[in-house]
C-alpha positions as CSV (number, residue, x, y, z in Angstrom):
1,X,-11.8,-0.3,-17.6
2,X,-10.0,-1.1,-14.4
3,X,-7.4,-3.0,-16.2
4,X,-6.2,0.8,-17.3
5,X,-6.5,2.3,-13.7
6,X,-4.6,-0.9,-12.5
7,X,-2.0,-0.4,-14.6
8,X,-1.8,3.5,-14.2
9,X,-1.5,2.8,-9.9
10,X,2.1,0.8,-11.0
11,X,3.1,3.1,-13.3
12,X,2.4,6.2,-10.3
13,X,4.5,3.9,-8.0
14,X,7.5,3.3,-9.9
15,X,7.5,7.6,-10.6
16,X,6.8,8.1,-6.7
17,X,9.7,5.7,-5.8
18,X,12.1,7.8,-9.0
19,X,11.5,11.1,-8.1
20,X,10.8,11.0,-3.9
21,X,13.8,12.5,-3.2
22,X,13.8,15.0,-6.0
23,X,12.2,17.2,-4.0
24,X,8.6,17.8,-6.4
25,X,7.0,15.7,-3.6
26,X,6.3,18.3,-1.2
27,X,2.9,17.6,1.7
28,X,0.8,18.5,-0.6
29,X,1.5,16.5,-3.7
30,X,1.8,13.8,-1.5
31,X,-1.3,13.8,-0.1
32,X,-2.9,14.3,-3.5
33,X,-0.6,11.4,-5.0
34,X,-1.7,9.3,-1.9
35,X,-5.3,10.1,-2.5
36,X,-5.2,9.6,-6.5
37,X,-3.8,5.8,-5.6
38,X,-5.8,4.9,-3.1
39,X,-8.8,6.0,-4.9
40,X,-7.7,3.2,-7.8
41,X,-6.9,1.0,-5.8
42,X,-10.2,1.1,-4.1
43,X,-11.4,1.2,-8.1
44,X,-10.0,-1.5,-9.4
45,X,-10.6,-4.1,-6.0
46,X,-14.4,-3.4,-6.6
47,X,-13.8,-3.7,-10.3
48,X,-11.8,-7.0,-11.1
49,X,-12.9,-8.5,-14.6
50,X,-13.2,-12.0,-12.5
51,X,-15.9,-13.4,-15.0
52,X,-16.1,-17.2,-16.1
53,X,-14.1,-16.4,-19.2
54,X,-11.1,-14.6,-17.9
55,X,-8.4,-13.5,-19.8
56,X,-5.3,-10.5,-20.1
57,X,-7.8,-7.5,-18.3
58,X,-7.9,-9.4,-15.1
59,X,-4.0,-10.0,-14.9
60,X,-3.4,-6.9,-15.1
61,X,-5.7,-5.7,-12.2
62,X,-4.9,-8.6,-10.1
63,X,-1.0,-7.3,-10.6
64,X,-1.8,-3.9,-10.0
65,X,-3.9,-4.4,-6.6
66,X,-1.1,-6.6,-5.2
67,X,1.8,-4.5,-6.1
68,X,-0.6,-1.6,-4.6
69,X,-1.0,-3.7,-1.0
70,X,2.8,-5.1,-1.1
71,X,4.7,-1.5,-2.2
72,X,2.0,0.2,0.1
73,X,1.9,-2.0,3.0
74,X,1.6,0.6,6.3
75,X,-2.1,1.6,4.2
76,X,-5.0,0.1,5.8
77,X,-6.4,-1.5,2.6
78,X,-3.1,-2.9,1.8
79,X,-3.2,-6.2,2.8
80,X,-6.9,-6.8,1.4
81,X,-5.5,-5.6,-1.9
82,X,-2.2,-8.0,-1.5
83,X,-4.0,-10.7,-0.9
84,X,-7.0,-10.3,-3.3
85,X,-4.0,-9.8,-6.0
86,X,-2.5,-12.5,-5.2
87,X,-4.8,-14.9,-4.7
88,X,-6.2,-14.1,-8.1
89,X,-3.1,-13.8,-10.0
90,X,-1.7,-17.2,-8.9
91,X,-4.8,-18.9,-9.4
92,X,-4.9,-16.6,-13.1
93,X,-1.2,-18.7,-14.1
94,X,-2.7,-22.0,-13.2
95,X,-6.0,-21.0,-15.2
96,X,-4.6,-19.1,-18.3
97,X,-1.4,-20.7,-19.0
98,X,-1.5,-24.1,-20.2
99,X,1.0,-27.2,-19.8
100,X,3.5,-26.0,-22.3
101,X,3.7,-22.3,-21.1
102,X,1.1,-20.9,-23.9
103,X,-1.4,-17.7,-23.0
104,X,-4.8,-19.3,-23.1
105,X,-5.4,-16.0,-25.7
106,X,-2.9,-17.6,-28.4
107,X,-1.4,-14.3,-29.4
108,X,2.2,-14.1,-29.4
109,X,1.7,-10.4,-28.3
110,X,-0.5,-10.7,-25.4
111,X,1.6,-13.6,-24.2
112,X,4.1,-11.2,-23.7
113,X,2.1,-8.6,-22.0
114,X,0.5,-11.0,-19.6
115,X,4.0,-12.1,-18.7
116,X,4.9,-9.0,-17.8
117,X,2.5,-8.7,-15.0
118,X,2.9,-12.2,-14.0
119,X,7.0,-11.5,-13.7
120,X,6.8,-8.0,-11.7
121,X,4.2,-9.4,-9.2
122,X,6.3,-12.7,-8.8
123,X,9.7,-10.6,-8.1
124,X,7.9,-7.7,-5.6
125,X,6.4,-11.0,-4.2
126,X,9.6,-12.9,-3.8
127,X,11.5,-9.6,-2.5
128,X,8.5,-8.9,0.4
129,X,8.5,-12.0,1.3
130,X,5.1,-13.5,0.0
131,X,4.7,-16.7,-0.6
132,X,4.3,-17.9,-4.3
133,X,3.1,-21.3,-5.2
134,X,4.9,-23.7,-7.0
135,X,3.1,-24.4,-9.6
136,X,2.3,-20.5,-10.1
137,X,6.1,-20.1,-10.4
138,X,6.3,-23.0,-12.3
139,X,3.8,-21.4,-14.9
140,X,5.1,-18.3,-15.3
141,X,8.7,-20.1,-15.9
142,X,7.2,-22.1,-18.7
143,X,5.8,-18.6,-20.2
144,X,9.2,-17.5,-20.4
145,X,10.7,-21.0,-21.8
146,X,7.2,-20.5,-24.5
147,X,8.8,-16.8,-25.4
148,X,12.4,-17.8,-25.7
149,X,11.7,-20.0,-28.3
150,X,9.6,-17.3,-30.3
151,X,11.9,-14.5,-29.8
152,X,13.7,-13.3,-33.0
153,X,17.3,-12.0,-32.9
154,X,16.1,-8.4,-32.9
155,X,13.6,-9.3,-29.8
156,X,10.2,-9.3,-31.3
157,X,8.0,-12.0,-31.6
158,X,6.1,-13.5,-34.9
159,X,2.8,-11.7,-35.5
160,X,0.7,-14.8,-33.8
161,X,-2.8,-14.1,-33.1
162,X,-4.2,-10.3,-31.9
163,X,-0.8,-7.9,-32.0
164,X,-1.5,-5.4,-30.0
165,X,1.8,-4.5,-28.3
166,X,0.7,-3.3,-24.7
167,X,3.3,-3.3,-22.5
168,X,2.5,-3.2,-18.4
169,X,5.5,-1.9,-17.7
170,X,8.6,-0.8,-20.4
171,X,12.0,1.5,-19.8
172,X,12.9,3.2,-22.7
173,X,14.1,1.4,-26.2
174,X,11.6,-0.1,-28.8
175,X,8.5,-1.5,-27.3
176,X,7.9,-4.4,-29.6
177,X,11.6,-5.4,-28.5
178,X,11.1,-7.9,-25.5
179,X,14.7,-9.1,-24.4
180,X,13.8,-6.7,-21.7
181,X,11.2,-9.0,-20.2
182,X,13.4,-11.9,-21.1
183,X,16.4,-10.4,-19.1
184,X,14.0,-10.0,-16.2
185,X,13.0,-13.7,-16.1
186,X,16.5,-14.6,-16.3
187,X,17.4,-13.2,-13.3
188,X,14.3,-14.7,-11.7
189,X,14.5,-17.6,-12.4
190,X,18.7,-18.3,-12.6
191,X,18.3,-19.0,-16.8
192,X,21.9,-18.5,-18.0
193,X,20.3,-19.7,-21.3
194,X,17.5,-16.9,-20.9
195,X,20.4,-14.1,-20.2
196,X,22.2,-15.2,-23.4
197,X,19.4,-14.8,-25.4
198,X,18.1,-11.8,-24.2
199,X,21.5,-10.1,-23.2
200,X,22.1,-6.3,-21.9
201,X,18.6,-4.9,-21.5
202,X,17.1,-2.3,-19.5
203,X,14.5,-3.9,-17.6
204,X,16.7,-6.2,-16.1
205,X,18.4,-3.6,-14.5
206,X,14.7,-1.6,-13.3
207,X,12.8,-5.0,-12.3
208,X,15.0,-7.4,-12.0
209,X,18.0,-5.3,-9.8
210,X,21.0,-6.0,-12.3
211,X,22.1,-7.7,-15.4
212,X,20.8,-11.2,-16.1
213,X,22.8,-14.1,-15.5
């Protein structure tokens, strides 16, 4: 499924931008590393899972193919890809998320996991200078607001729904612990009240650039 190869693009771009300087990226992996993401990214644009019923799978390509065009901007398909992503994924919040910041899927789980995407693109968005609709960024707020309520004082969530525990993105510790993605809406969004919740976690220091507020 594309959703997979969407998701393995990000993950290839956050080890490209750990380890460039390392040294392991010498002309040649770099033209093979260039090659294996452009050859998903070309993948997943001709593959989006944008069917009447839509649902997690296209999130996360949408989110994949616009970090793809906004990380990778000098690459002639880039800016198809950014905007295809983001067109998609900001029409995606005001489709899948209702009124009260609920997943249209009803699992506690995949809640989480769709937030994820929806928060990475929003902060590579806001930090390249994309424009994000209000009401998209209203959305994804309310998702946030939805899983601070749910979150136990060990950061997982109730067992609501399907409870698969994908995560699009993760740094280390347990992965049905989400204070992580909590921390990294703080910061996004100013929440004092999110950052005391979710306290000192790592992926508000890899996403969100520091500790939450």
């Amino acid at each position: 499924m594309s959703e997979f190869s969407a998701i393995r693009a990000v993950a290839w771009l956050w080890a490209f931008q750990l380890t460039r300087r390392s040294g392991v990226f010498d002309p040649a992996a770099l033209r093979r590393w260039l090659w294996l993401v452009l050859s998903h990214g070309d993948y997943v644009a001709t593959h989006l899972a944008d069917h009447p019923s839509t649902h997690n799978h296209l999130v996360s390509e949408a989110a994949g193919l616009a970090a793809l065009g906004l990380v990778l901007a000098s690459l002639a398909p880039a800016r198809t890809w950014r905007d295809a992503g983001l067109r998609v994924l900001w029409r995606e919040a005001a489709k899948q998320i209702d009124d009260e910041g609920v997943h249209g899927e009803q699992s506690s789980h995949y809640h989480a996991f769709v937030l994820d995407s929806f928060l990475a693109t929003l902060l590579l968005a806001d930090r390249s200078g994309a424009r994000v609709p209000d009401a998209a960024r209203s959305r994804i707020a309310g998702m946030a607001d939805a899983m601070a309520l749910l979150l136990r004082n060990d950061g997982t969530l109730p067992a609501i729904g399907d409870t698969d525990a994908g995560r699009a993105w993760r740094f280390g510790g347990d992965p049905l612990d989400r204070r992580d993605l909590l921390a990294t809406a703080a910061i996004a969004f100013g929440r004092r009240d999110w950052g005391a919740i979710a306290g000192d976690a790592a992926g508000a220091f890899w996403l969100g650039g520091g500790r939450p507020v």
